[in-house]
Backbone as XML, in Angstrom:
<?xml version="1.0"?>
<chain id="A" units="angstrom">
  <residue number="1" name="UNK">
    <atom name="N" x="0.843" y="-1.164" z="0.000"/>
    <atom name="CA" x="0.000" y="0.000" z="0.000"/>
    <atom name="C" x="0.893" y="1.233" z="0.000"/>
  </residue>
  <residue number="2" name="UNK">
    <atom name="N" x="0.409" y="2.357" z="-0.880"/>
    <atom name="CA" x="0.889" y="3.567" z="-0.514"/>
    <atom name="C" x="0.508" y="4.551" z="0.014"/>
  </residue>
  <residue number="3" name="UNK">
    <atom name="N" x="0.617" y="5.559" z="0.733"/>
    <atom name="CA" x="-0.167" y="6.680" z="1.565"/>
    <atom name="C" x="-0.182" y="7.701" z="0.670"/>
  </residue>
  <residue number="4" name="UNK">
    <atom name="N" x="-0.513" y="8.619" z="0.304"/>
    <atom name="CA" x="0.043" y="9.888" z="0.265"/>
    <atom name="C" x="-0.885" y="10.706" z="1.050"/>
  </residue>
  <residue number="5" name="UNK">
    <atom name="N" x="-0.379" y="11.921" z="1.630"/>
    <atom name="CA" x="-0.759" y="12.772" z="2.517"/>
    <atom name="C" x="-0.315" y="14.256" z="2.150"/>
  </residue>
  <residue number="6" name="UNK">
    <atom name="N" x="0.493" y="14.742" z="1.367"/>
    <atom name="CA" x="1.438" y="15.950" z="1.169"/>
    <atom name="C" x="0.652" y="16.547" z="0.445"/>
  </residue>
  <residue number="7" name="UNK">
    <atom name="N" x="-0.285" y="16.867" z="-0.329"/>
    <atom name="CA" x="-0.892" y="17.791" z="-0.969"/>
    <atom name="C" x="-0.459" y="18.393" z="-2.205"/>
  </residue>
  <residue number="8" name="UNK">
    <atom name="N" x="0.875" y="17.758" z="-2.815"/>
    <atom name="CA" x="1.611" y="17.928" z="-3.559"/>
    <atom name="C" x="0.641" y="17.191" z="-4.445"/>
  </residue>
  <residue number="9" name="UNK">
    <atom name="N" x="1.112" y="17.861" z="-6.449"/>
    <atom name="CA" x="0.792" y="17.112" z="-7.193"/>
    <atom name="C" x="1.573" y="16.092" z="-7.753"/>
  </residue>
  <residue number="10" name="UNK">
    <atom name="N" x="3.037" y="16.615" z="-7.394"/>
    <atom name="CA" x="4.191" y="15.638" z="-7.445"/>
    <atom name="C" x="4.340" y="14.667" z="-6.568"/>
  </residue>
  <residue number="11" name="UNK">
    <atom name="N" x="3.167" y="14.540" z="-5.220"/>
    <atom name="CA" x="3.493" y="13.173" z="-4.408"/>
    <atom name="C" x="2.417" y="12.392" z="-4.890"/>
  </residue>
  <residue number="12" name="UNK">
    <atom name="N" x="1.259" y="12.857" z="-5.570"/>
    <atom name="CA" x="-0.041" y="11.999" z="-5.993"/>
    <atom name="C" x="1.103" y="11.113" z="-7.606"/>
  </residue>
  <residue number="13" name="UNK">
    <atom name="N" x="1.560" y="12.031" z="-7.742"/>
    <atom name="CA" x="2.155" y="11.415" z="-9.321"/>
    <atom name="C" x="2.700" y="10.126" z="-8.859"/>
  </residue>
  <residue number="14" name="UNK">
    <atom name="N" x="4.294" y="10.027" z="-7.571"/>
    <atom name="CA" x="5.045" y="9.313" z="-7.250"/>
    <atom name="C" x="4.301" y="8.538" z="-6.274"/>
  </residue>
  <residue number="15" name="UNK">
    <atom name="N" x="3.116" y="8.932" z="-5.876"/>
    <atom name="CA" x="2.556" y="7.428" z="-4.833"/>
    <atom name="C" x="2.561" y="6.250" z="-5.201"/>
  </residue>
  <residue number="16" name="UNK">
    <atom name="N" x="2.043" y="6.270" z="-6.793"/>
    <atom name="CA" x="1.223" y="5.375" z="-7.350"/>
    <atom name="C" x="3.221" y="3.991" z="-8.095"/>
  </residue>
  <residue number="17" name="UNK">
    <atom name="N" x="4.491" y="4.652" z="-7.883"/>
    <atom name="CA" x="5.276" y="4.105" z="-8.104"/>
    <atom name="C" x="5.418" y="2.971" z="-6.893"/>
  </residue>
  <residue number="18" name="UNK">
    <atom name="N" x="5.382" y="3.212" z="-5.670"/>
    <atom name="CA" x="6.325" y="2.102" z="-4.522"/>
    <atom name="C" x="4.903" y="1.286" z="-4.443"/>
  </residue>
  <residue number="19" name="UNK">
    <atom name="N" x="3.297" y="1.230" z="-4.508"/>
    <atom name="CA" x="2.956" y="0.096" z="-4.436"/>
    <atom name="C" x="2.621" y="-1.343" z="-5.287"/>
  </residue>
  <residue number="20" name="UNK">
    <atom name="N" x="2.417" y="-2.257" z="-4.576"/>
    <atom name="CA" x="3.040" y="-3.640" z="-5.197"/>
    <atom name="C" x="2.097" y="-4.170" z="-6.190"/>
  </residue>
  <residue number="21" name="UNK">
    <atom name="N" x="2.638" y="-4.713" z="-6.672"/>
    <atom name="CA" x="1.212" y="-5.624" z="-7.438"/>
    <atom name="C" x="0.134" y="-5.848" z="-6.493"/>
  </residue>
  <residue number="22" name="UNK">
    <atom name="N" x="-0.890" y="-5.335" z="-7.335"/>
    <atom name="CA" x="-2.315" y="-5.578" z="-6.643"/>
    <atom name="C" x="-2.451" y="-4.942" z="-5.233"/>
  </residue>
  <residue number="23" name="UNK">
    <atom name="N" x="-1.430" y="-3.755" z="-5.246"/>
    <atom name="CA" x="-1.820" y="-3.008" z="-4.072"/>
    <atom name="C" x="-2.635" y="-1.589" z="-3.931"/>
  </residue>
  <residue number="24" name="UNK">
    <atom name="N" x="-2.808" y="-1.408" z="-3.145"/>
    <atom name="CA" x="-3.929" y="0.082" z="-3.195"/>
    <atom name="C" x="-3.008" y="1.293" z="-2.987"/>
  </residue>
  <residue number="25" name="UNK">
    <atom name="N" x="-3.496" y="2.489" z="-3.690"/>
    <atom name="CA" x="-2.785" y="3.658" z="-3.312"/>
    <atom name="C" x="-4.334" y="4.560" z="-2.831"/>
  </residue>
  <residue number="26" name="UNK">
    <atom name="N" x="-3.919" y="4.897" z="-1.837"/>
    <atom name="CA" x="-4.830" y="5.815" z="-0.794"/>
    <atom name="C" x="-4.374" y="6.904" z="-0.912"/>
  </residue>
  <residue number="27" name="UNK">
    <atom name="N" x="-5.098" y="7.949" z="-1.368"/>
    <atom name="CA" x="-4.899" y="9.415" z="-1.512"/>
    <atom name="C" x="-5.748" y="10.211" z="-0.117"/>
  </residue>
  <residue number="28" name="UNK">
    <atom name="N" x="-4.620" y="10.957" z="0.889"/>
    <atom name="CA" x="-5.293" y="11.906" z="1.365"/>
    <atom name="C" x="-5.737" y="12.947" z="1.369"/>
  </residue>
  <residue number="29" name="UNK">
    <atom name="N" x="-4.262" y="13.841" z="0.590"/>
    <atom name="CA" x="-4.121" y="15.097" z="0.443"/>
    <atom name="C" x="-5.369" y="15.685" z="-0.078"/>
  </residue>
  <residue number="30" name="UNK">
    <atom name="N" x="-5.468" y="17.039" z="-0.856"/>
    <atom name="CA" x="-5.985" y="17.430" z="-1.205"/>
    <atom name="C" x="-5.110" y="18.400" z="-2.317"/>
  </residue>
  <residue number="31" name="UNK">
    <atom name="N" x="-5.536" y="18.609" z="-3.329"/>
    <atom name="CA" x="-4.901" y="19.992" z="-4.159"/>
    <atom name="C" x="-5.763" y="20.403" z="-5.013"/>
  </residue>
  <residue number="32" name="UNK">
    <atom name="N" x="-5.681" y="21.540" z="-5.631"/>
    <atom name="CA" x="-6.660" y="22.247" z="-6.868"/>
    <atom name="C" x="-7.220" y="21.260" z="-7.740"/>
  </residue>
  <residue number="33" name="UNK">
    <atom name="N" x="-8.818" y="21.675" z="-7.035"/>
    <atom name="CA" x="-9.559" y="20.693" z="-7.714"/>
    <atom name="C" x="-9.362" y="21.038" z="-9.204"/>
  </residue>
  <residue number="34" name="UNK">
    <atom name="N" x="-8.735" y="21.765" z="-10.087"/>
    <atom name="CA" x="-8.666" y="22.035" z="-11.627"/>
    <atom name="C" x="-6.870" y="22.080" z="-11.872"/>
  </residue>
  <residue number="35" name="UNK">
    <atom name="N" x="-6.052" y="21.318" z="-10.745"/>
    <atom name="CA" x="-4.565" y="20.584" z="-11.214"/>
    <atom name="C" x="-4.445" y="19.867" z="-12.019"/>
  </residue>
  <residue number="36" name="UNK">
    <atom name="N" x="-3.565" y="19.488" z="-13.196"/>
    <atom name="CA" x="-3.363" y="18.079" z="-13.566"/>
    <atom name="C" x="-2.516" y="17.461" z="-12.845"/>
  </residue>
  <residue number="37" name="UNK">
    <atom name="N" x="-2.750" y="16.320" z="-12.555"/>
    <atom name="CA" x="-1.696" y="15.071" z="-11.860"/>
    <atom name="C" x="-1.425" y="14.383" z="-13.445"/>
  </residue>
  <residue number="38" name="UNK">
    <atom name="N" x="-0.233" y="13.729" z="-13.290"/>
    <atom name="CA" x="0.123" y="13.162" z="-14.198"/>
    <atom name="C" x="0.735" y="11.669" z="-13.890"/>
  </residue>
  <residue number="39" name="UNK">
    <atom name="N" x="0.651" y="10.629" z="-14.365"/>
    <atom name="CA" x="1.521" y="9.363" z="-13.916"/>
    <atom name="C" x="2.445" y="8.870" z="-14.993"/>
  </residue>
  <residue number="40" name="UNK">
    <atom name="N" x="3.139" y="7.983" z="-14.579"/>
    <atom name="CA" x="3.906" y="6.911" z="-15.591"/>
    <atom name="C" x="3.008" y="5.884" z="-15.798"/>
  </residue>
  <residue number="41" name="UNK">
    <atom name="N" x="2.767" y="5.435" z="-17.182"/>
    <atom name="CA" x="1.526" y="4.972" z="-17.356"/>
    <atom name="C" x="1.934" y="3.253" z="-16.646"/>
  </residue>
  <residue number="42" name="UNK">
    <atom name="N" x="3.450" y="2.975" z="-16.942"/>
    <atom name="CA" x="3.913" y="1.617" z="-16.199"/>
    <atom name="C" x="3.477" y="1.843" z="-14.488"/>
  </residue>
  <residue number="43" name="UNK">
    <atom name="N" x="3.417" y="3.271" z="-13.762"/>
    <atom name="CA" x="3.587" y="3.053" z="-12.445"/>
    <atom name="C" x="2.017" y="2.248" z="-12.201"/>
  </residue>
  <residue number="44" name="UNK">
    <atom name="N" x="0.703" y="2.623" z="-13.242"/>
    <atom name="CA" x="-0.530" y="1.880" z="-12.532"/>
    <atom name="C" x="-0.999" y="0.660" z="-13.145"/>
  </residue>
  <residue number="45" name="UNK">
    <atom name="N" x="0.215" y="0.088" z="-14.015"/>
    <atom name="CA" x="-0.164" y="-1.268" z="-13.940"/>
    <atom name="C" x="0.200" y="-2.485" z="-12.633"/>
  </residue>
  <residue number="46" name="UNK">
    <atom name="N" x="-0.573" y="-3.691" z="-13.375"/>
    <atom name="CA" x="-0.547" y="-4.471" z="-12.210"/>
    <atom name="C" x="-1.435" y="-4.964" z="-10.827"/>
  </residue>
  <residue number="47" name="UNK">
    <atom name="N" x="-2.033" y="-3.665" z="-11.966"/>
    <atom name="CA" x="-3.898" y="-4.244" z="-11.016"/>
    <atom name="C" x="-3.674" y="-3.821" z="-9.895"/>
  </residue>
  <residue number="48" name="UNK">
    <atom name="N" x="-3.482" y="-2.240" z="-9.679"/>
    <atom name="CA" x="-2.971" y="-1.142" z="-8.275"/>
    <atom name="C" x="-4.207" y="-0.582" z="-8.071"/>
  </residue>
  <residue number="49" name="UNK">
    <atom name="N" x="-4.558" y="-0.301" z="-7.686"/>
    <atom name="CA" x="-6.051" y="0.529" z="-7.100"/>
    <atom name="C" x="-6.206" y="1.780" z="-6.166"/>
  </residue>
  <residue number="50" name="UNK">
    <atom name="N" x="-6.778" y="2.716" z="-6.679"/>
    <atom name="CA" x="-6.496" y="4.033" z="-6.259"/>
    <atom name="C" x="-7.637" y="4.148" z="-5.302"/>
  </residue>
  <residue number="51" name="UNK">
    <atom name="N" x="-7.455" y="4.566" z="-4.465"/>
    <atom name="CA" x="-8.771" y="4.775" z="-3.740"/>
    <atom name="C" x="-8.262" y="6.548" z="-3.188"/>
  </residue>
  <residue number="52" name="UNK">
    <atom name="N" x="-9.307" y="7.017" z="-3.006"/>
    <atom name="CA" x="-9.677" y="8.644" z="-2.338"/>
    <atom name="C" x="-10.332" y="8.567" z="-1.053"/>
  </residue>
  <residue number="53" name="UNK">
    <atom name="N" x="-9.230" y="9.102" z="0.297"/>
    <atom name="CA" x="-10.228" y="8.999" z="1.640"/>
    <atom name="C" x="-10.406" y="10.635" z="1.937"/>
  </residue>
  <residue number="54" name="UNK">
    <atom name="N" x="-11.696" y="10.753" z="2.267"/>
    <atom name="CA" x="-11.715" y="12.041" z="3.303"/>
    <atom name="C" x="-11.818" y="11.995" z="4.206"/>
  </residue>
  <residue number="55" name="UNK">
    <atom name="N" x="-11.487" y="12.765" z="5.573"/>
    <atom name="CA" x="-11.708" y="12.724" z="6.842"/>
    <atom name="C" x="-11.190" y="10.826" z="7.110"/>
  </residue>
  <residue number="56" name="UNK">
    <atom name="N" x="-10.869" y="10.092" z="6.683"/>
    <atom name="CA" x="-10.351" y="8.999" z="6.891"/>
    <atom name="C" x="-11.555" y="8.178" z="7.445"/>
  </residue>
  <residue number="57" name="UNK">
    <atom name="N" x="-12.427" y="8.272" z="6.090"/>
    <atom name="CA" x="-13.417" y="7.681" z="6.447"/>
    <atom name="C" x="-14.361" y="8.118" z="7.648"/>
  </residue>
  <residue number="58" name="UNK">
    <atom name="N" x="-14.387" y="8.931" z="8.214"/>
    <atom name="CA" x="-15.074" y="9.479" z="9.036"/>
    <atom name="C" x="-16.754" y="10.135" z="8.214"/>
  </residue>
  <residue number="59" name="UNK">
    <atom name="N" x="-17.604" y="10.015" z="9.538"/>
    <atom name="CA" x="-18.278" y="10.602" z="8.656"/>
    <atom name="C" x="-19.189" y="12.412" z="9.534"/>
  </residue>
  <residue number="60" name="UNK">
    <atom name="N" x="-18.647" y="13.515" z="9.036"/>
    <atom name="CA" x="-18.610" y="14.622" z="9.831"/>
    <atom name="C" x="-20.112" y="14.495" z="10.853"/>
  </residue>
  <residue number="61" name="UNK">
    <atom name="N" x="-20.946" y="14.304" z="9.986"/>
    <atom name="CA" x="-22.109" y="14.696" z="10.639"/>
    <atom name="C" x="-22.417" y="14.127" z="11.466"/>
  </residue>
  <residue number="62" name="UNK">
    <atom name="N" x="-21.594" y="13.054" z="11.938"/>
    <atom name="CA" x="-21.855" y="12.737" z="13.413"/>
    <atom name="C" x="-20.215" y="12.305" z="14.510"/>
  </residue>
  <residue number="63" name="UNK">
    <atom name="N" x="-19.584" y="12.443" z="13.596"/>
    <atom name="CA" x="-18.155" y="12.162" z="14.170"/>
    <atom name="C" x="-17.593" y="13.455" z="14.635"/>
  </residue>
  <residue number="64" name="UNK">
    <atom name="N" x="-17.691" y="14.485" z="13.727"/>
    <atom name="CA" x="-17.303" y="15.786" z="14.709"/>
    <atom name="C" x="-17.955" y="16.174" z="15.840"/>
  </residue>
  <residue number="65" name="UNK">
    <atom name="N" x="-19.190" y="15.826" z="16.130"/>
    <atom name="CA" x="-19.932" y="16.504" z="17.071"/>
    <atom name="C" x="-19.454" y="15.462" z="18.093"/>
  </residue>
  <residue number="66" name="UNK">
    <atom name="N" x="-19.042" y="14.014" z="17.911"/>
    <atom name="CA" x="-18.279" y="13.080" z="19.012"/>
    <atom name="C" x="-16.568" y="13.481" z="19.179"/>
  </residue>
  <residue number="67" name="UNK">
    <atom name="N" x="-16.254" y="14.054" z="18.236"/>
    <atom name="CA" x="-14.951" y="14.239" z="18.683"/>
    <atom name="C" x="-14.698" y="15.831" z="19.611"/>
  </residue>
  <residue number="68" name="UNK">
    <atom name="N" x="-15.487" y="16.931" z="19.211"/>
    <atom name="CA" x="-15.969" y="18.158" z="19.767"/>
    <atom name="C" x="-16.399" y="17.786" z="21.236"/>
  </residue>
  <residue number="69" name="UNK">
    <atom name="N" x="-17.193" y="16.794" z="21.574"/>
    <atom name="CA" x="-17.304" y="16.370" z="23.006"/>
    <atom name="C" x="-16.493" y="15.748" z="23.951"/>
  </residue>
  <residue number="70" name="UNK">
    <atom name="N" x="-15.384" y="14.645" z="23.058"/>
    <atom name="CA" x="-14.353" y="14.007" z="23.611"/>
    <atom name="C" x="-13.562" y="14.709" z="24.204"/>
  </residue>
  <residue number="71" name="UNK">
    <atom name="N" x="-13.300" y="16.500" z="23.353"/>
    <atom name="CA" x="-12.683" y="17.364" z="23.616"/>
    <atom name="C" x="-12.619" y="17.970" z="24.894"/>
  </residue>
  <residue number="72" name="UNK">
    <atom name="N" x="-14.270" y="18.608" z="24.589"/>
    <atom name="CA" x="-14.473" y="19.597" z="26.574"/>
    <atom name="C" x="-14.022" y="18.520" z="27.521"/>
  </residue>
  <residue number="73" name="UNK">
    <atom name="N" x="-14.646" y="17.149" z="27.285"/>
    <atom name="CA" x="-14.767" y="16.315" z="28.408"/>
    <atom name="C" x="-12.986" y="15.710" z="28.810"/>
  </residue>
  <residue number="74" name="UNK">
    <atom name="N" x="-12.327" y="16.413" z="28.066"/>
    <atom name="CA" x="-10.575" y="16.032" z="28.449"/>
    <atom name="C" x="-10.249" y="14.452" z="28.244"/>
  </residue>
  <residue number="75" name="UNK">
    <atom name="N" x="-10.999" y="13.825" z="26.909"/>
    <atom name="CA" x="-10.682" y="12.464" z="26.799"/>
    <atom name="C" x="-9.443" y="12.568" z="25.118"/>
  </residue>
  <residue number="76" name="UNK">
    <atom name="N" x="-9.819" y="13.759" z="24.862"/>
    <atom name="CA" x="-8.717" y="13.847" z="23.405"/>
    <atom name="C" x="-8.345" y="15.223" z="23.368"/>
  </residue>
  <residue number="77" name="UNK">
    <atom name="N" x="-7.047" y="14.511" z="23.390"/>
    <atom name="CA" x="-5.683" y="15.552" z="23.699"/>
    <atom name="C" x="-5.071" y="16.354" z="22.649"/>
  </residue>
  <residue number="78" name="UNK">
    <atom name="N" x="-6.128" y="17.393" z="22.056"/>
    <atom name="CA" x="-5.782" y="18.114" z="20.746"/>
    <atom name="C" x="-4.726" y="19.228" z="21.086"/>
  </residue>
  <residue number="79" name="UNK">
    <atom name="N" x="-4.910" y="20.050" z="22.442"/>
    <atom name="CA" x="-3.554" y="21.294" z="22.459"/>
    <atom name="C" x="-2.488" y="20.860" z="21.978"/>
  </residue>
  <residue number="80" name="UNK">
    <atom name="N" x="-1.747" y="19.845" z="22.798"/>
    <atom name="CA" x="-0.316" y="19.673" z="22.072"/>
    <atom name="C" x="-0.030" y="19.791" z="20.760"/>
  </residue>
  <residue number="81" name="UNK">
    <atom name="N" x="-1.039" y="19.556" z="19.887"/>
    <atom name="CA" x="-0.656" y="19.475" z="18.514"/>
    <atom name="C" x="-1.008" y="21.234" z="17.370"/>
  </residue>
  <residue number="82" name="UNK">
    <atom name="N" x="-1.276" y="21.593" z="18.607"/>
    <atom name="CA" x="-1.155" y="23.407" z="17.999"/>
    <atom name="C" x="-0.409" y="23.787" z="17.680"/>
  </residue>
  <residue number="83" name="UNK">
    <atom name="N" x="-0.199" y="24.459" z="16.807"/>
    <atom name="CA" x="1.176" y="25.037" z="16.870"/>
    <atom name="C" x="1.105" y="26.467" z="17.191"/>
  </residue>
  <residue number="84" name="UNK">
    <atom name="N" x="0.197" y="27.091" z="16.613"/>
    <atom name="CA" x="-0.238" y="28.751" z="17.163"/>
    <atom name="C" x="-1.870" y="29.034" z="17.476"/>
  </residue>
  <residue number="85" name="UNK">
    <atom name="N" x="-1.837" y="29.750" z="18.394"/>
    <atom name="CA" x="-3.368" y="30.292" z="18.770"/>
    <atom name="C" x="-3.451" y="31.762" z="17.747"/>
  </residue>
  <residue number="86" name="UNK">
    <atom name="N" x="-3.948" y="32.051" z="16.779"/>
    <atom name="CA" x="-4.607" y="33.177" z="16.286"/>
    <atom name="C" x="-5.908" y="34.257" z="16.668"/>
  </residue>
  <residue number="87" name="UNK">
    <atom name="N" x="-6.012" y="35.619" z="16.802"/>
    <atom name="CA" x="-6.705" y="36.205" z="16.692"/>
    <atom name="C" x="-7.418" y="36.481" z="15.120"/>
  </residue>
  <residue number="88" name="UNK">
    <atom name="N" x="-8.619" y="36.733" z="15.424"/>
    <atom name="CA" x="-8.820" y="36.960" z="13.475"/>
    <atom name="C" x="-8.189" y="38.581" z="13.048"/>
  </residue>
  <residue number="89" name="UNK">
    <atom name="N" x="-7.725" y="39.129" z="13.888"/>
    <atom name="CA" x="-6.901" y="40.116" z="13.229"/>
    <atom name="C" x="-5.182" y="39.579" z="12.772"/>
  </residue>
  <residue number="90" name="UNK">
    <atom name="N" x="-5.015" y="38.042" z="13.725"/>
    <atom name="CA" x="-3.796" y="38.043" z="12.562"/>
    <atom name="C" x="-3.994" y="36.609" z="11.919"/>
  </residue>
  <residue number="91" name="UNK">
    <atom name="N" x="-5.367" y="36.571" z="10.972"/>
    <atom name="CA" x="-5.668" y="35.099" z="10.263"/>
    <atom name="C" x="-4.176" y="35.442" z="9.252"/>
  </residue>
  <residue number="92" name="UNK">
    <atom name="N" x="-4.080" y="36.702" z="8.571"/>
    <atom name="CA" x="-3.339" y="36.569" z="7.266"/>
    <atom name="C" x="-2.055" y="36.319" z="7.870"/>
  </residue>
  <residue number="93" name="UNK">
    <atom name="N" x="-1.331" y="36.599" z="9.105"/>
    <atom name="CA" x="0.322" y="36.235" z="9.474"/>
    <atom name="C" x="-0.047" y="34.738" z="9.727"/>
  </residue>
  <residue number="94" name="UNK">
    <atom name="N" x="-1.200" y="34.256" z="9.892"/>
    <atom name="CA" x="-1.702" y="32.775" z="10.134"/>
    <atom name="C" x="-1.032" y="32.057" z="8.717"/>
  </residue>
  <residue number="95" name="UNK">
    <atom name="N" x="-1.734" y="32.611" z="8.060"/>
    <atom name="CA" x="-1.441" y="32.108" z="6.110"/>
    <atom name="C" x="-0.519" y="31.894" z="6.000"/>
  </residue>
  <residue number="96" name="UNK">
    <atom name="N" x="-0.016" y="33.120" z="5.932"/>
    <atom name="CA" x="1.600" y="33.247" z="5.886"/>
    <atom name="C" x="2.877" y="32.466" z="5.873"/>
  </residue>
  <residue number="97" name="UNK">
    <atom name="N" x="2.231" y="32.333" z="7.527"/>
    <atom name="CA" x="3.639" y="31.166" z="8.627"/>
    <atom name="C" x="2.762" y="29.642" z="7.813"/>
  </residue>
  <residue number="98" name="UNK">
    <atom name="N" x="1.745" y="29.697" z="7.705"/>
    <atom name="CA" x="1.293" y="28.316" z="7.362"/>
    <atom name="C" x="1.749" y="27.933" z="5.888"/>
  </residue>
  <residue number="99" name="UNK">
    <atom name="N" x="1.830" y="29.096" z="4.960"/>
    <atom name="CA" x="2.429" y="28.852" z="3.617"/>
    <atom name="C" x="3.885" y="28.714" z="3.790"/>
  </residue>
  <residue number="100" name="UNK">
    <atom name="N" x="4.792" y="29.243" z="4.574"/>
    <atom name="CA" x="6.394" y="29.362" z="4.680"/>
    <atom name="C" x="6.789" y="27.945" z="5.329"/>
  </residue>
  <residue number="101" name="UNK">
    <atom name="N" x="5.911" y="27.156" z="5.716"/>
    <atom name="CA" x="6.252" y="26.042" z="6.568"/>
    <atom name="C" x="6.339" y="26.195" z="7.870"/>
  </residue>
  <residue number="102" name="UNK">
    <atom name="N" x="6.218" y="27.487" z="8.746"/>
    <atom name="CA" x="6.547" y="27.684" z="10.099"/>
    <atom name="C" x="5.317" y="27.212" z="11.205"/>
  </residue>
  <residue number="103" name="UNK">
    <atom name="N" x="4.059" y="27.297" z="10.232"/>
    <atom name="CA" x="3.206" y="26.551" z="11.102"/>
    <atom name="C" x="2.379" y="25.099" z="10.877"/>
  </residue>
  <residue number="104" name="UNK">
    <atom name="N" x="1.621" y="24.954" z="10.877"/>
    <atom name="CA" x="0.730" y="23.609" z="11.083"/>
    <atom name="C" x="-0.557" y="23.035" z="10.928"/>
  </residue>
  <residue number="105" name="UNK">
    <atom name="N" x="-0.763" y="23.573" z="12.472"/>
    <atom name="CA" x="-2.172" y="23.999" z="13.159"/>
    <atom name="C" x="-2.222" y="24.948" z="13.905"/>
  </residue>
  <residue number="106" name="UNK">
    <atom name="N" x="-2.769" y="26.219" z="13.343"/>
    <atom name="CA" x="-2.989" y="27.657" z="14.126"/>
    <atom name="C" x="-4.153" y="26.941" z="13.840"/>
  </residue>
  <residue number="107" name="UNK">
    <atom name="N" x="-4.755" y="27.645" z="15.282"/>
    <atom name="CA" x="-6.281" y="27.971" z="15.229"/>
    <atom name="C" x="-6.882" y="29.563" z="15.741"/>
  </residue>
  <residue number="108" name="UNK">
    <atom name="N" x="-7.706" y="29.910" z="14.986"/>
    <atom name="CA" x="-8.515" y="31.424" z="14.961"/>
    <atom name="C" x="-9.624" y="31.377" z="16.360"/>
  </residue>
  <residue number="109" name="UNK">
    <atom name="N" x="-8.842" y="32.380" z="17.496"/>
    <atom name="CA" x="-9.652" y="32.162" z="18.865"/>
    <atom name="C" x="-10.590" y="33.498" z="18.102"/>
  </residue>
  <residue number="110" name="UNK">
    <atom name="N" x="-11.904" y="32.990" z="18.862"/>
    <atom name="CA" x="-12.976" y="33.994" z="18.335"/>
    <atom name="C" x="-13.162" y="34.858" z="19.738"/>
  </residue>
</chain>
């Protein structure tokens, strides 16, 4: 199996190379829905299978409102994985650091 996760159109291209015969390539990322991806037409033989996950199979309309509760109730441990707290006066230095690589997960305190 291959993952991809990077959002790149150059990692959707190269996913589809390292898996095996008759293995699946799982796309997470996301990129411009009007990109071309392009492949090596040898990388999708072999009977490889592409599959597309969102939310990893989750399904929002009832999984966020369980994970939003897991939250208050201190059973899932999301702070650590912040990287900045934002005001919406600085969403755009948010962008920014998030386009330069310096951030992650900012989140916009209301």
């Amino acid at each position: 199996m291959a993952l991809e996760s990077a959002v790149a159109t150059a990692g959707f291209r190269l996913s589809a190379e390292p898996a095996r015969s008759g293995g699946e390539i799982i796309w997470l990322g996301k990129t411009d829905v009007s990109a071309d991806v392009s492949f090596r037409w040898g990388s999708l033989m072999q009977e490889k299978r592409i599959r597309r996950s969102s939310y990893g199979g989750a399904r929002p309309a009832r999984d966020f409102r369980l994970l939003s509760e897991a939250y208050l109730e201190g059973k899932l441990q999301v702070d650590p994985m912040i990287t900045r707290r934002l005001s919406v006066g600085e969403i755009n230095e948010g962008f920014a650091a998030l386009k330069a690589g310096k951030a992650i997960r900012s989140v916009v305190m209301f």
